[in-house]
C-alpha positions, 0 to 999 in steps of 0.5 A: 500500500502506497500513500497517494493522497497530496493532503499534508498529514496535519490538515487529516489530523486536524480534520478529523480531530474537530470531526470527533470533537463535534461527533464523538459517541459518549461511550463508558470506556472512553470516559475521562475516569474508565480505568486501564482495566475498562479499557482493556475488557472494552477492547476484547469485548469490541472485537468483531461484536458491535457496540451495542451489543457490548454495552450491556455486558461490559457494565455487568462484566465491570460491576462484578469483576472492578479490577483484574484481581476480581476476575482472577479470582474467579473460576475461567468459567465464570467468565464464560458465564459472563461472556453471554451472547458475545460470540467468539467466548475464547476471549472470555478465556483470554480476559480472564488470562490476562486478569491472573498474569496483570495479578501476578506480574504486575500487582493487580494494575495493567501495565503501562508498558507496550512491551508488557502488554503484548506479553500479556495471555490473549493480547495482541499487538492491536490490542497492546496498542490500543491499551496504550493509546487510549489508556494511557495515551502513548504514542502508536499505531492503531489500525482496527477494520475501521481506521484501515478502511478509514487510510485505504479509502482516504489516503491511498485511494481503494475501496477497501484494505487487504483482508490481512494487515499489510507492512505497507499499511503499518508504513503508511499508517506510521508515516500519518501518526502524530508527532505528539502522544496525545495527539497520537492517541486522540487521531487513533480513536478520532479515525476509528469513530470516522470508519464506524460512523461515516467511512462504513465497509458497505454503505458510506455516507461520503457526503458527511465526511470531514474527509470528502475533500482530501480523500483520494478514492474520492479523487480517483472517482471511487473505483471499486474494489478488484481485491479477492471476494469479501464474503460476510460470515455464515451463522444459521447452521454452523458448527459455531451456532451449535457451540452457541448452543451447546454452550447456553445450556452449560451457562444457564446450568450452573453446575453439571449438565449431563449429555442429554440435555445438551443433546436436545438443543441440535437434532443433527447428531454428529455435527452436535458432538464435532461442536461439543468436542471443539469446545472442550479442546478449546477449554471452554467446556470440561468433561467431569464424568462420561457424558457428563460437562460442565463450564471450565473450574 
């Protein structure tokens, strides 16, 4: 990915800073007073799970387990548990890593220190970037699906990214990072709300957008994407809507389930147990006795 567009990287910051400024959402982790911790559980919640479905379990994830060391204390499971309808509940597991190595490693607080968040269990460099930066406001790079969209539309002139993060993006995305922390981590967030708001993957409102006048894919009279199909994610039927279910049953449970019961929930017999056995190799479910499971101890 080649950087295309003549607009000085000074006016894009200031663009879209008074841009956010002005239509910035009023979201809980990103009040003055969310703790490090806030911010991390919103940043594995957030992953590929929409805002307001994250709203409602992010407040009762934070009012039962304020700080790491709460969630350390519990049982993996309970975070499952607490997972709900998310999706993908392996980050629950992750979270709940992260909490006991924040605990032991660290007394409890999240670190500050970019290097230490990325040695964190289920943290990866996305992650350990948008910690620092909108934790602590440090300066890095944050590229998320929205401020990838966000440069590739405005700045190098194609619909959309790779599907893959690319060297090239990470170059480019380095060449338009602020000079200043703060400003660093303001233009993170403000190019993030700019690609879930406006700069959307298949219906953007290029007539709202701060960026309209610099972009380049604009300028370049919006070709269309020519990169390998973008197919959306199946659901109804899959091996993850089984789990989904297998999963609701072990949750609602508190306690041991035996096969029947989790049985009942899918009539197609060998789909139903390759579901069940991908969640016990993936820890989120544990065999306690033959035909007979529970969540993770």
């Amino acid at each position: 990915m080649v950087a295309i567009t003549s607009t000085p990287a000074a006016l894009l910051h200031s663009t879209v800073l008074d841009w956010y400024g002005a239509n910035a959402r009023d979201l809980p982790w990103r009040a003055a007073d969310a703790s490090p911790w806030a911010v991390m559980v919103s940043e594995f919640m957030l992953q590929q799970t929409p805002v307001k479905r994250v709203l409602p379990a992010y407040a009762a994830w934070l009012e039962r387990w304020p700080a790491p060391a709460d969630l350390a204390a519990d049982a993996p499971g309970e975070a499952v548990r607490m997972w709900g309808r998310l999706g993908y509940p392996r980050r629950a597991l992750r979270l709940h890593a992260a909490a006991v190595a924040i605990t032991e490693q660290h007394g409890g607080e999240v670190p500050d220190d970019h290097p230490a968040l990325l040695a964190l269990p289920g943290v990866g460099e996305y992650t350990a970037a948008a910690v620092a930066s909108f934790a602590f406001r440090q300066r890095h790079v944050v590229l998320d699906t929205n401020v990838r969209r966000v440069f590739a539309r405005a700045v190098t002139g194609v619909e959309y990214p790779a599907q893959a993060t690319t060297a090239a993006e990470r170059r480019t995305a380095t060449e338009y990072l602020p000079a200043t922390a703060e400003t660093a981590a303001a233009w993170a967030v403000g190019a993030m709300e700019l690609g879930a708001l406006v700069c959307t993957a298949r219906s953007p409102e290029c007539g709202a957008c701060p960026l309209l006048r610099h972009c380049a894919w604009q300028r370049a009279g919006r070709p269309p994407y020519e990169g390998p199909a973008r197919r959306g994610q199946s659901y109804e039927g899959t091996d993850r809507q089984v789990r989904g279910k297998l999963l609701a049953v072990l949750r609602e449970a508190h306690g041991e389930v035996p096969q029947e019961r989790l049985d009942a929930v899918w009539h197609e017999p060998v789909q139903r147990a390759r579901a069940l056995d991908g969640l016990v190799a993936d820890g989120l479910v544990e065999p306690v006795a033959p035909g007979v499971y529970r969540l993770p101890r």
